[in-house]
C-alpha positions in Angstrom: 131.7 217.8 97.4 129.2 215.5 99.2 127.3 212.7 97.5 124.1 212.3 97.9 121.6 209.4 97.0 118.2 209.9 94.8 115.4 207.5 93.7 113.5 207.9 90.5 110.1 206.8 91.2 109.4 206.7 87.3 112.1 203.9 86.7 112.7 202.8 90.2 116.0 203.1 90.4 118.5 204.7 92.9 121.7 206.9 91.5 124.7 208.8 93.0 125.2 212.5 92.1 128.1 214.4 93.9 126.7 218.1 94.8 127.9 221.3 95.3 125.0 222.2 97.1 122.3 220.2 98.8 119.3 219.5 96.1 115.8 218.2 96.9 115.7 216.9 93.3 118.0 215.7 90.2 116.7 214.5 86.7 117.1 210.7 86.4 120.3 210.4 84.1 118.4 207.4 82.7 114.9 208.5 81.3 115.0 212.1 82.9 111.7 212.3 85.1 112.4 214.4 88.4 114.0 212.4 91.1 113.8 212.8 94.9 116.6 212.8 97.4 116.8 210.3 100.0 118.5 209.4 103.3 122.0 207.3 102.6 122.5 204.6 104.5 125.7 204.3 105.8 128.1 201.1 106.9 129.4 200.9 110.5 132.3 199.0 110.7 135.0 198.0 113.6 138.7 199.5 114.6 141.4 197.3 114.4 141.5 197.6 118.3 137.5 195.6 117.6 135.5 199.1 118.8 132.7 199.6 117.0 133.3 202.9 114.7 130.6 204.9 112.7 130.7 207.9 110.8 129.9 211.1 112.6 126.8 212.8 112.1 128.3 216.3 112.5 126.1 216.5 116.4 129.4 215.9 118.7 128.5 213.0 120.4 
C-alpha cells in the first residue's frame, strides 16, 4: 500500500496514512477537521559506486 502525506490546516500539522486507494482528503487523527493531501518529498541519496540514485517517478527516464 502506498503512503501518502496530509496537512491539517486546522492544527498545522502533517501526518502519514498508508492507502489503499489514492484520497484527496483524511480526517486529522488529532482533532478530526478534513485534511488535504500533499506532495512527499523524497530523499535522493548516492550508490556505493558514489552515483547519484533517486527513486523513480514511474515516467521511464
Amino acid at each position: 500500500m502506498p503512503l501518502y502525506e496530509f496537512y491539517c490546516p486546522q492544527c498545522r500539522k502533517k501526518f502519514e496514512e498508508l492507502c489503499r486507494t489514492a484520497l484527496d482528503s483524511l480526517p486529522c487523527p488529532q482533532c478530526a477537521a478534513e485534511s488535504k493531501k500533499v506532495l512527499s518529498a523524497f530523499r535522493a541519496g548516492k550508490s556505493s559506486l558514489g552515483e547519484s540514485i533517486a527513486a523513480s517517478d514511474g515516467c521511464g527516464g
